[in-house]
N, C-alpha and C positions, 0 to 999 in steps of 0.2 A: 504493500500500500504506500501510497505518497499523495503528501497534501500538501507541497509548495504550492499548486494552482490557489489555495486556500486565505486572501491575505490576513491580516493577523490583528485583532485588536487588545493592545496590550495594555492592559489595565490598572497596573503601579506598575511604575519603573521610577527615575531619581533623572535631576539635568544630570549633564554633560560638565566636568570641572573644565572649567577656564585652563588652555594648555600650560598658561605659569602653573598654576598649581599643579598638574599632571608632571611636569619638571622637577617637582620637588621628592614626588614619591619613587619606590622603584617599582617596578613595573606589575609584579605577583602581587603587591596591594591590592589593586583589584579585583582579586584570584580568594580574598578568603576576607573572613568577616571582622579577622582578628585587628586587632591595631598594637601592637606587642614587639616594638625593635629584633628581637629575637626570632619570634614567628617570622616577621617580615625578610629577614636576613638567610634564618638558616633552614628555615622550616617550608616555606609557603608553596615553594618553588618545587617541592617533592611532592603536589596535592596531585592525586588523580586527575581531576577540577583540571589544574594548571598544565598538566602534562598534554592531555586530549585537546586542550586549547590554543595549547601553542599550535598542533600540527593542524586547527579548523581554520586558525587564523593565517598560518602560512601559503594555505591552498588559497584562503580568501585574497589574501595580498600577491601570492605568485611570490613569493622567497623562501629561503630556506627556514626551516622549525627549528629555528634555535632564539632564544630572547634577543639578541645582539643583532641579527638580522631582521627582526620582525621589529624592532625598535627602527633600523637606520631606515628600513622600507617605508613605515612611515611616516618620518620626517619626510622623504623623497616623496611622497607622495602630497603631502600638507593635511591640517586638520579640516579645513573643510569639505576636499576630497575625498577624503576617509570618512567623514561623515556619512556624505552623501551615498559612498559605495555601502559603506553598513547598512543605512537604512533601504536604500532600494531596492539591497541583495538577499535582505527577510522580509520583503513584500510586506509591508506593513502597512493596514488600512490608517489607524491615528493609533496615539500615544498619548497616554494619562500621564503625567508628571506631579508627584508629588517635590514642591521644591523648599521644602522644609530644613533637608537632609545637608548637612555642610555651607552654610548660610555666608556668603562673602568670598565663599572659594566657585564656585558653578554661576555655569551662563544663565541669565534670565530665562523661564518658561517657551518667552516669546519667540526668543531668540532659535529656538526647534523648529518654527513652523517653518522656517524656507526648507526645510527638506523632507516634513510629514506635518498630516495633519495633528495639532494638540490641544488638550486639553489639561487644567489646573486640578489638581487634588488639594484641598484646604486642611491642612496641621495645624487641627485644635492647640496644640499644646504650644507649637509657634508661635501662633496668632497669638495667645495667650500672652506668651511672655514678652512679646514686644506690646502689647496693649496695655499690660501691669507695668512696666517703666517708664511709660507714659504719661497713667492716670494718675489722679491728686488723690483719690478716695473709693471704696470699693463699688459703690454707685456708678459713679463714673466709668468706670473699668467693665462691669454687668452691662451695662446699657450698651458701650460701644462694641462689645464682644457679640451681644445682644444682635446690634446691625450688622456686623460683617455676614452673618448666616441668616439671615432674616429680611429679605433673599439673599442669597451670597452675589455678587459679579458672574457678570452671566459669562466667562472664563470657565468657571468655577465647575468641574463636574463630580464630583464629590469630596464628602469630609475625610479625615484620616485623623485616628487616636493613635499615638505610644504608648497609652498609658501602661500596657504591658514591660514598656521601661522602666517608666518612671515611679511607679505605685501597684503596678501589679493588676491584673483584671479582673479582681472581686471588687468591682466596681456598684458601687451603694446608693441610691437616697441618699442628699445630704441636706440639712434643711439652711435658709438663706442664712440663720449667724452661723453658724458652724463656717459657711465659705466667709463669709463675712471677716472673720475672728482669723481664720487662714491667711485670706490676702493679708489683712494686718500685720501678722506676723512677720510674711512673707516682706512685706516692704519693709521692715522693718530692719530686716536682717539682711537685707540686699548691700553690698558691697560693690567696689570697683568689680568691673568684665561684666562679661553679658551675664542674664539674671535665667537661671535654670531652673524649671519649672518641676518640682515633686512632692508637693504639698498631696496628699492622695484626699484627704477634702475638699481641696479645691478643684482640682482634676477630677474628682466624682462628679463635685458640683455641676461643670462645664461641659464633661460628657453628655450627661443628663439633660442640659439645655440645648447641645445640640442632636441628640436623639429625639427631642421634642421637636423642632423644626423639620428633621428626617422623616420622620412619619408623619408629617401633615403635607411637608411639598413633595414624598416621595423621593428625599436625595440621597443614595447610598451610601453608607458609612462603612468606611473600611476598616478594619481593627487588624494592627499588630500580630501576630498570636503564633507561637513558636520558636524558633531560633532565631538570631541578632549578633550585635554587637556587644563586647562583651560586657557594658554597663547592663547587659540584660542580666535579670533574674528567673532563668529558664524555671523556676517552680511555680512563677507568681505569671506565664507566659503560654499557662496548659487553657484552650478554648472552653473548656468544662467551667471553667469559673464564672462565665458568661451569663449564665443560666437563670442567676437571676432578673438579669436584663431582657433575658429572650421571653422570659416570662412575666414580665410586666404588661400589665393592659393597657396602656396608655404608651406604650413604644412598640407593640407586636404589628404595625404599620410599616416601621420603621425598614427597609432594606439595608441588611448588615452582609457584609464579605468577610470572611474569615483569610486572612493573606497567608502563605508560604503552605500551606497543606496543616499549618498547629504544629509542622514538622519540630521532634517530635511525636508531637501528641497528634499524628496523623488519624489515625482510627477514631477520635476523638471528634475532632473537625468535619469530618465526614458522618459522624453522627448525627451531627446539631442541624448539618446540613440538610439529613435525611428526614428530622424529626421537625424540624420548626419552618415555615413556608417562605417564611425572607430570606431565610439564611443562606449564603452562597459562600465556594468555597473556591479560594485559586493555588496553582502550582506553583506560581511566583516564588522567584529563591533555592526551589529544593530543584526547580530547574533553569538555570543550569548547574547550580554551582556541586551538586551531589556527584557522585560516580553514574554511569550511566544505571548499571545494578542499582543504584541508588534510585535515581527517579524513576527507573521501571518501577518498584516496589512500592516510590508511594501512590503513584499513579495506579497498581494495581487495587493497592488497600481503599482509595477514595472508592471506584468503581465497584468494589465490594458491594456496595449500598447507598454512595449517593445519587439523586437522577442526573442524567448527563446533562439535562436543562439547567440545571446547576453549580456545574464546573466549570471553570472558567483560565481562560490561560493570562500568564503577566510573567514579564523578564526580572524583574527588581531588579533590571541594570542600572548603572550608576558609574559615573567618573570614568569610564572609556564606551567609544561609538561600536565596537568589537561585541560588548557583553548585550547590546540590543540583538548584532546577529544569533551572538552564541545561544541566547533567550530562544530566537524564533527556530534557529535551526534545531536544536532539542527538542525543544517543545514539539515539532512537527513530527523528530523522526522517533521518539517515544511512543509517542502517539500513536503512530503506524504501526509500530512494533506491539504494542502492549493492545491495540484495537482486534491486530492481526487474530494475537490471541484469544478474544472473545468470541473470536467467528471462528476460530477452527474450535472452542468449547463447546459452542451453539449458544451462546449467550445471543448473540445479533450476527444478520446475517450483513453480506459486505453492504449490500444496497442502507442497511440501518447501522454502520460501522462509520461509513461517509456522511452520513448525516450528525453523527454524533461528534465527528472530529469537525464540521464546520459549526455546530453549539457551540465547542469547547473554544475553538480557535477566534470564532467572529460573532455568531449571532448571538450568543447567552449577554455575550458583555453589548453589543447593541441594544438587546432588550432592555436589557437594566437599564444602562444611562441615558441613553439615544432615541427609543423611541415612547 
């Protein structure tokens, strides 16, 4: 099976860093999730991940698979060219950015569209903290946080929580003194550099308001959930914590996406997915960055039991134009592979195989946001 004819709508990914800052790092940075001098030096470079990508990316460029040649290719080539050959070369219908992720180091949102169509992902938690160093008072701060989502800019095609970073996703009711009594603190205690948002009161608080806007205008909310960076606290990061959220009457409107598989807590993720009727779930992250055995197997585990009306594909690319391809190239030929298998099980025959890899690849994430 093959579904390159298939273009791709990729549903979180990150910009693109500004080439200075792509100068700074070495080059397997963008090969692992770690940020660890050590990892990055002695480790990174020995990833399955990194191995298999050097030789996808060497074929994509035409140079030899070694780093030192896929580096000098290119420079010879330029970042905008390179650009442009990545995104063309995974067919890619549009691209969601969320541009929360490295703030001062990545090109503008906007700055994508000359080479595909995009759209904005809104980070609650961003918004947040540049709105609290702003405001005089926590009124102030409610209210303005209040309009960025209430409608959001019409850019904007859905929200995004960390909270899974920053406080963990037994995410609560909080009543207005509690965040009230929070931000206070919060300013309180703000210091020189930028102001880091992990108050889990206040973060409940804000989720909550905008899971409330979510379920009235229908805007997707995409939730963190599974593996990260290593500020993550992979226990406080399992989608089962959700639950109480997904069971709220006043949010079961609300369309929520579960990001990375809960990878993980994959089996998991594809439960919630199975059992609650908003709930949607994408592969983002576990492909590409896993072993190939890797993404076959969570891929296999979602399909276990989720509807395929509710899988959904996304690269979590980020800081190189290479990991949009490596996203869409995986993502297709998993696909194929792990589909294959459902038709020689008897699960789906090929004619319902093709249909299911154009759900997962373009229409599911249409439906959601687009139409």
């Amino acid at each position: 099976m093959d579904f390159w004819h298939i273009p791709v709508i990729d549903q979180h990914a990150h910009n693109l860093l500004k080439p200075e800052a792509v100068e700074t790092l070495p080059f397997a940075a963008a090969f692992t999730e770690s940020d660890d001098p050590i990892i990055l030096q002695k480790h990174a470079a020995t990833s399955l991940f990194f191995r298999r990508s050097l030789r996808n990316i060497a074929e994509l460029l035409s140079c030899d698979a070694s780093e030192k040649a896929i580096i000098a290719r290119r420079r010879d080539i330029g970042f905008q060219k390179l650009v442009l050959l990545c995104f063309q070369t995974a067919n890619l219908s549009s691209v969601y950015l969320d541009d929360g992720f490295l703030p001062g180091k990545i090109l503008p949102w906007d700055w994508h569209q000359r080479f595909v169509p995009v759209r904005r992902i809104l980070r609650l938690e961003y918004l947040a903290e540049s709105l609290i160093e702003q405001a005089q008072s926590f009124d102030d701060f409610a209210e303005e946080f209040q309009s960025k989502l209430d409608p959001p800019s019409t850019e904007v095609v859905a929200f995004k929580s960390i909270a899974a970073y920053r406080s963990g996703l037994k995410i609560s009711s909080t009543s207005l003194e509690e965040a009230r009594s929070a931000f206070g603190a919060l300013k309180n205690g703000t210091s020189e550099g930028r102001l880091r948002l992990s108050n889990k009161p206040l973060i409940d608080f804000l989720v909550f308001a905008a899971l409330k806007v979510a379920a009235r205008l229908q805007i997707p909310v995409q939730f963190h959930t599974g593996f990260g960076d290593p500020d993550l606290d992979l226990r406080l990061a399992n989608p089962l914590h959700l639950r109480p959220i997904l069971d709220e009457p006043t949010l079961r409107e609300a369309p929520i996406v579960l990001l990375h598989a809960g990878y993980p807590f994959v089996r998991e993720a594809a439960y919630l997915a199975a059992m609650y009727p908003r709930v949607y779930v994408d592969i983002g992250l576990t492909v590409p960055f896993l072993s190939v055995a890797g993404m076959k197997s969570v891929l296999r585990q979602l399909l276990e039991i989720v509807p395929t009306s509710k899988l959904m594909f996304s690269s979590d690319a980020h800081m190189l134009p290479e990991l949009f391809y490596l996203g869409a190239k995986w993502g297709r030929e998993v696909l194929a592979d792990v589909l294959e298998e459902t038709v020689l099980s008897g699960d789906l025959t090929y004619t319902e195989a093709e249909m299911t890899a154009e759900r997962v690849l373009l229409k599911n994430a249409k439906g959601l946001y687009e139409d």
